[in-house]
N, C-alpha and C positions, 0 to 999 in steps of 0.2 A: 410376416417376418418372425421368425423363432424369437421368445424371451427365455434368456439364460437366469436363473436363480444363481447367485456367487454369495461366497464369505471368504474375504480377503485382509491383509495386512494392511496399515496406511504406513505413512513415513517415519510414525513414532512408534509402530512396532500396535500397535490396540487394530483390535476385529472390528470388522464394519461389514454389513452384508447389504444387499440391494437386489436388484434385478439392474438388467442390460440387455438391449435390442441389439440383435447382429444375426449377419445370416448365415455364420457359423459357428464352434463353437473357439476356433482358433481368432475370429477377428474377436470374436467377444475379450478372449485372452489380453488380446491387441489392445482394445479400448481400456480395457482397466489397468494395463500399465503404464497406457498413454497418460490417466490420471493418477498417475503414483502410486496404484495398487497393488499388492500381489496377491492373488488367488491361490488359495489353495484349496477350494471346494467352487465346481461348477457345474451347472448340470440342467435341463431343457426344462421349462416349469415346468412344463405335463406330465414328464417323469418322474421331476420330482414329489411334484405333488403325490401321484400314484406310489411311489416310493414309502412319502411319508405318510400316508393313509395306511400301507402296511406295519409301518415299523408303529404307529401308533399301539393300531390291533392287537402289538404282541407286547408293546412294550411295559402291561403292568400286572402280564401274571405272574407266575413264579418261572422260577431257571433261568436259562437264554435260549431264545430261538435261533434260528438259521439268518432269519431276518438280524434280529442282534449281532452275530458274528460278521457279516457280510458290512452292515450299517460300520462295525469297528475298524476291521481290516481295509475298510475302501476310502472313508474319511480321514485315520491315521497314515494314509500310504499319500492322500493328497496333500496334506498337512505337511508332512517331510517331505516330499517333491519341493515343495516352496522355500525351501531350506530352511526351518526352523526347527529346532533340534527336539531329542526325542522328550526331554522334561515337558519344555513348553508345547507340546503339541498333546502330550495326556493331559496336562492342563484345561486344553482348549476342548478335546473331544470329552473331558469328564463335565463341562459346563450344559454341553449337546445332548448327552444321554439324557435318558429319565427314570428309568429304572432302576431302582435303588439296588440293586444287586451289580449290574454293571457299573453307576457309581461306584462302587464297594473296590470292584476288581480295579478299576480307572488307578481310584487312592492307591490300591497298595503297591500297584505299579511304582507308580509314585517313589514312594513309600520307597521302594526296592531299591529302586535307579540312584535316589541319594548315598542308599549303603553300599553300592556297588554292583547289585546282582542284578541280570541283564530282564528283561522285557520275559523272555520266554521262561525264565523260571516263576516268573507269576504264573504264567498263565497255566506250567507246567502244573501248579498247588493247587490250580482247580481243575484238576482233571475229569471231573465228575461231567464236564462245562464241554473242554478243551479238548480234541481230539490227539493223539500221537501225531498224526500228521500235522494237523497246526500245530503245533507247538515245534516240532521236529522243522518245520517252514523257518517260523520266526528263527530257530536257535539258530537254523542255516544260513538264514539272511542276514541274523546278528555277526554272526563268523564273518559272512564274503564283505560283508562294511557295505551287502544292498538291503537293506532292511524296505526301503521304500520299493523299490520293483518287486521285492519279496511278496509284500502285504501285497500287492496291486493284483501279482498272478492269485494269491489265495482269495481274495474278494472274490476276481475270477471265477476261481474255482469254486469257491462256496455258492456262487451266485449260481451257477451251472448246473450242479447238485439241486439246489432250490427248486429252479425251474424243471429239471427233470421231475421232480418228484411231486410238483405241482401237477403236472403233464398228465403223467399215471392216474394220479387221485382223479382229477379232471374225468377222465377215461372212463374210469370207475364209477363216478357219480348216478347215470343214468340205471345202467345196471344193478347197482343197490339200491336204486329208488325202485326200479321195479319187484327185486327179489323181496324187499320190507311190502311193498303193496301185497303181494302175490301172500304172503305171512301171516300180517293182520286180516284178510280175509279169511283163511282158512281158518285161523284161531276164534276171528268174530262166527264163522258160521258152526264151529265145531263149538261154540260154547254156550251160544241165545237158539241158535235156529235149529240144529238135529236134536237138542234134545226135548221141544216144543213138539217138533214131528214125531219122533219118539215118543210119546206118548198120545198121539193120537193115533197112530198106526198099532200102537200094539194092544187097542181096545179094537180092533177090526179082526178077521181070523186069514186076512189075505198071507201068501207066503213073500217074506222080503226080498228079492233079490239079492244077491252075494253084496254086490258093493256097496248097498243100505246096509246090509249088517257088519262089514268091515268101517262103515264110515261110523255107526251106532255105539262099535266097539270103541274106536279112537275115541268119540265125545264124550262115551262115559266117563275115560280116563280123564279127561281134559277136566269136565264141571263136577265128577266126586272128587276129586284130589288137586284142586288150582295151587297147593301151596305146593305139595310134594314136586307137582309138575314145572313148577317153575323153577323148585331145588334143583331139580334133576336137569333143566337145562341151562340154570346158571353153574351149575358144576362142571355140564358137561364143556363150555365156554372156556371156563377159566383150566381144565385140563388142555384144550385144543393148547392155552397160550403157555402154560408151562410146558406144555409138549416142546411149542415151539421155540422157545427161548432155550432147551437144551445142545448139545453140540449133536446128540443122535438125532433128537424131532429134527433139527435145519438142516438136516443132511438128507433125510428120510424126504422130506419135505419139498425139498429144492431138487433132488433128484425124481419124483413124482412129476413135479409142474413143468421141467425140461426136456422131459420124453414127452410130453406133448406137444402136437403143432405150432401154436402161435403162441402160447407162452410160455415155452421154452424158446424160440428163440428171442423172445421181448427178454428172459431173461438173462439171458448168453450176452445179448446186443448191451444192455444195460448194466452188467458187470464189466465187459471190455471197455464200454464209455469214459467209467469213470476209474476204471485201473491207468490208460494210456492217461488219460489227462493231471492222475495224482502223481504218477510214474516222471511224467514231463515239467510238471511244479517241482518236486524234489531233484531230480538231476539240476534241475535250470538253477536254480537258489542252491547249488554247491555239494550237494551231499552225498558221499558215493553209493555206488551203484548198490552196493550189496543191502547197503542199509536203507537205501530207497524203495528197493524191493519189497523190505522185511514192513517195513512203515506201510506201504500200499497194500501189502495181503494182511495186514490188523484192520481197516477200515475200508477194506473194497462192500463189504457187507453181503459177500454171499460166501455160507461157509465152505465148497469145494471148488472154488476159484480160491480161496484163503490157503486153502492146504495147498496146493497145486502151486503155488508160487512161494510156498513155506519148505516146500520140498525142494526144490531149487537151487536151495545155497551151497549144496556140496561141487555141484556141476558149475556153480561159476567162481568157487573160490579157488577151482583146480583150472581156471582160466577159460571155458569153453563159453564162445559167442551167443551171447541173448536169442539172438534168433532160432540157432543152432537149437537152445533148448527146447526153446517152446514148439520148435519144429517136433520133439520126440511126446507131446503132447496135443496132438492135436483135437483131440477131442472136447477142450478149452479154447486153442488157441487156432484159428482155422487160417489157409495159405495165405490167406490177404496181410494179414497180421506179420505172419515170419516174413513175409516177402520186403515190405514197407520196414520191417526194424534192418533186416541183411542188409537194405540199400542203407539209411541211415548207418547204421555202425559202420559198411564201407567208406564213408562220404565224411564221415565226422559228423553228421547232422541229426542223432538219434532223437534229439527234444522234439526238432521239427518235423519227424516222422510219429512220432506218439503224438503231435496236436493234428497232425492229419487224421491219424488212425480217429483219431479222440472226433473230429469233427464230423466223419466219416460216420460214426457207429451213433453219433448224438441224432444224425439224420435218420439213420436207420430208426432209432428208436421211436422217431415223430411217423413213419411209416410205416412201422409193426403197428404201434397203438391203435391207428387208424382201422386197421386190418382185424383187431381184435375186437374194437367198438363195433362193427359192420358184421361180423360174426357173433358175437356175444346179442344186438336187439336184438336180431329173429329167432335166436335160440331160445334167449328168457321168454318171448312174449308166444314161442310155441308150449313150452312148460307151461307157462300160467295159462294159458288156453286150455293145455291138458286137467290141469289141477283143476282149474274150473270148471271145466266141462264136466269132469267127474262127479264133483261136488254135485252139479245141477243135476246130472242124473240121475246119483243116488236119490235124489229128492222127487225128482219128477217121474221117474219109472215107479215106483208104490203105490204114487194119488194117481196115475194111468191105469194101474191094477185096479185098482178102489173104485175109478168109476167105472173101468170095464166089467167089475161083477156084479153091477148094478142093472146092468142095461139085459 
């Protein structure tokens, strides 16, 4: 039978936490009101534990993680669920943190709420932290008087985000362990072992083959100049990232990787994800349309999906249906997409069609990835066969010469 981990209210209003056996998490509910409790935080030990094993990991570098934001918005949404108001519940959750940074923000909340100013202009002042979108959530949740369903969808969403992103890296891991193997071998045989060889081959009068003297050529460069050679490709790194961090490299950039097969559509799939789903948290928490728009194309994170839905607002301030538009872009937004919003907007039901879409494209994304890990092994492990194989050649076609002019 499940054990629920809880932190609940007693009769006199003070925190009490425990665990409780039940075989869901609604009788659990059950049982701890049955002893005068109220819950505002519950949750399965194994998750929690795993949970809390994460939020540990992060909790005492610098900044805030994903892990941090998700930890705040899902603990403070359960807190107010319970009905205890929003002072006492930054109370309770600034006791829970650990991080002395997020302490920091908890207080001045605090801090705020006694002088009058609402939750989201804290969080608004640490924008460095706080996305336009969170804070644009809270300010909307503050307005509709749901600030608790508000946080709960952004937890949501934060947690969503997470896990995507987890997913990806995941994906990636194998492949960069191979491409760094494939690396340090080239670099360990271009730096001890050619130039060893090299100098026994060229006390011999045999002729080298081409690829011995293009691999002789590389390794000279490599072990005369180890300092220059490293200059030159921590330079050439840190240009790759300002390339990329500009609005032309991410454009240049993003448009390269989406004319390709599988990761262009992993990217396509993975910007629509989390467009419909920020798209559907902002409508749902109050906030009209135009400005939910403008809020989701600042934090979709790809920059021609940002422009594409930035461009947008002349065509619907002159009234013309969502759908309708993304229809005259399809090259973004493909039939599935305009079809599921046309029905929503007809029906009244648009949130409920962007958490389709949203769920829709989240799956897609666990299906591309796969598709790209299954193409990406045998590709790297054909490279590093090439690259190695090369290597061994270079090396073993001259001492083949060597002892063939012996015999």
């Amino acid at each position: 039978m499940p054990i629920f981990v809880y932190k609940a209210l007693n009769t006199e209003g003070k925190e009490t936490h425990g665990e409780v056996q039940a075989l869901d998490r609604q009788i659990a509910v059950d049982y701890l009101r049955r002893d005068n409790l109220t819950p505002f935080f519950l949750e399965e030990k194994g998750k929690f534990q795993k949970r809390q094993s994460s939020f540990l990991n992060f909790s005492f570098g610098l900044g805030i993680s994903s892990i941090d934001k998700i930890f705040i918005t899902r603990h403070l949404a359960a807190i107010l669920k319970s009905g205890i108001n929003l002072l006492e519940a930054l109370e309770i959750l600034e006791e829970d943190v650990q991080k002395p940074l997020m302490k920091k923000i908890l207080k001045d909340a605090k801090i705020n709420l006694e002088r009058g100013q609402p939750l989201s202009m804290t969080f608004a002042s640490y924008g460095k932290y706080f996305s336009p979108v969170f804070v644009g959530l809270v300010k909307a949740g503050e307005a509709s008087g749901n600030l608790d369903s508000t946080l709960e969808s952004l937890g949501e969403q934060l947690q969503r985000d997470y896990d995507l992103k987890k997913k990806v890296q995941s994906a990636m891991v194998y492949p960069a362990i191979l491409l760094t193997a494939t690396s340090l071998i080239v670099v360990l045989l271009m730096t001890f072992v050619m130039p060893r060889l090299m100098k026994a081959l060229m006390q011999t009068k045999i002729t080298l083959p081409l690829i011995t003297r293009i691999l002789i050529s590389v390794s000279n460069v490599f072990s005369a100049n180890p300092i220059q050679t490293v200059i030159i490709f921590l330079s050439l790194f840190l240009a790759i990232i300002v390339f990329y961090r500009s609005k032309i490299g991410k454009r240049i950039i993003f448009s390269f990787f989406e004319k390709l097969p599988v990761s262009g559509e992993l990217i396509k799939k993975l910007a629509l994800a989390r467009f419909s789903i920020t798209l559907r948290n902002l409508l749902k928490s109050g906030m009209p349309a135009l400005e939910s728009i403008n809020l989701t194309a600042k934090t979709i994170g790809n920059i021609r999906y940002q422009e594409a839905l930035l461009g947008i607002e002349s065509e619907l301030r002159r009234g013309a249906p969502l759908h309708e538009v993304f229809k005259k872009r399809g090259e973004f937004f493909p039939q599935l997409v305009v079809s599921v919003l046309a029905v929503g907007e007809r029906t009244g039901t648009l949130e409920r069609s962007l958490l389709v879409i949203s769920n829709y494209y989240n799956e897609e994304v666990d299906r591309v990835l796969k598709n790209l890990v299954m193409l990406l092994e045998p590709l790297l492990l054909i490279i590093m066969g090439f690259v190695v194989a090369g290597i061994a050649l270079s090396i073993l076609l001259p001492i083949y010469q060597l002892v063939s002019s012996f015999r």
